[in-house]
C-alpha positions as CSV (number, residue, x, y, z in Angstrom):
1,X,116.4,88.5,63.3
2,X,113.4,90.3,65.3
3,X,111.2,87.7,64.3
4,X,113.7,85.1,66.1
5,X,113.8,87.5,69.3
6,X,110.1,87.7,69.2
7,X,109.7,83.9,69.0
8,X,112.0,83.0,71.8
9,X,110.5,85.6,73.8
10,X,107.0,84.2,73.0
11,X,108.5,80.9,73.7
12,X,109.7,81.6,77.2
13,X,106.7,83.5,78.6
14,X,104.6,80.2,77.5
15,X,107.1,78.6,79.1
16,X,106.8,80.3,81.8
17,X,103.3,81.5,82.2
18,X,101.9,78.3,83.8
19,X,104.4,77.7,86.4
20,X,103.6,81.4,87.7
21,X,99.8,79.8,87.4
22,X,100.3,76.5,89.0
23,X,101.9,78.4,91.9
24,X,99.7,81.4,92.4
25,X,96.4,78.6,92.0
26,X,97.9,76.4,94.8
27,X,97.9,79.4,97.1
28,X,94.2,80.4,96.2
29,X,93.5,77.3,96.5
30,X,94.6,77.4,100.8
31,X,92.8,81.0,100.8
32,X,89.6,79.4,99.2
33,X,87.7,78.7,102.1
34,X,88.5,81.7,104.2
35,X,86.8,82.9,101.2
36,X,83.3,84.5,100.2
37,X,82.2,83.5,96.8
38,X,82.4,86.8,95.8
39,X,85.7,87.3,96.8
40,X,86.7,83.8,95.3
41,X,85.6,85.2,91.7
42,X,87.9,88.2,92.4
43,X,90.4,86.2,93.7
44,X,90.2,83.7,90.4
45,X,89.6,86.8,87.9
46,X,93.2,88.4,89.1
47,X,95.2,85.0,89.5
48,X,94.3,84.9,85.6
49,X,95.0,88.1,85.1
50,X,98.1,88.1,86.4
51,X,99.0,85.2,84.4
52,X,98.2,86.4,81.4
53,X,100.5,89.6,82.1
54,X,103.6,88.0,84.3
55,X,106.0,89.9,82.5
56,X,104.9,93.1,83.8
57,X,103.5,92.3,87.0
58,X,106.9,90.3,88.4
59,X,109.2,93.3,87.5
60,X,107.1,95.9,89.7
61,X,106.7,93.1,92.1
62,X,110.7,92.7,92.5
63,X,111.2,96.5,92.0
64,X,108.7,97.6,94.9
65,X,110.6,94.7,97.7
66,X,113.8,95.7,96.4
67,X,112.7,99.3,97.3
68,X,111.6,97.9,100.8
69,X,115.0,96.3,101.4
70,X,116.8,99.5,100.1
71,X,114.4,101.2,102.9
72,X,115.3,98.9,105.7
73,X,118.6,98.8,104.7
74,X,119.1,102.7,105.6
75,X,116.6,102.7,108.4
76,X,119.5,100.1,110.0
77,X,122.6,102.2,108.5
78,X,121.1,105.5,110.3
79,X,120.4,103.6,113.5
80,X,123.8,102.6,113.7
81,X,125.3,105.8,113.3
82,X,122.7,107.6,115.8
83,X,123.7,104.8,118.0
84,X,127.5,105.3,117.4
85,X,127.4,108.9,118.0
86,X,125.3,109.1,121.2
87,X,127.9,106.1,122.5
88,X,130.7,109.2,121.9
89,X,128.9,112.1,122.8
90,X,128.0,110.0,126.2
């Protein structure tokens, strides 16, 4: 049964890991001449990298924006509250 798991899990990232690597080249690819070629082997070294190791990267990827909109999201809750009490206090 693992082995079956293991396989379809195998079977998805390869699935999976050229989309992430079509996309992530075309945007390099509209980067690559504001480029230095220095920075274009960087650039090419991590779009591999992160190819290669999708499954970890897009998780902290999602977690740290859902983070930001958790952030924003209270930042607008407390402003409305501040605003609501100075409107009763006024």
């Amino acid at each position: 049964m693992a082995e079956i798991v293991l396989a379809g899990m195998f079977g998805i990232y390869l699935a999976i890991a050229p989309y992430f690597l079509k996309n992530w080249l075309k945007v390099f690819k509209e980067e690559a001449d504001k480029l230095s070629p220095e920075e274009k082997q960087l650039s090419l070294a991590t779009l591999v990298t992160a190819s290669v190791l999708w499954p970890l990267v897009v998780p902290i990827a999602y977690s740290v924006q859902l983070s930001r909109a958790k952030e924003s999201k209270q930042g607008e809750i407390q402003q409305k509250a501040q605003s609501a009490y100075c409107m009763q206090h006024d």
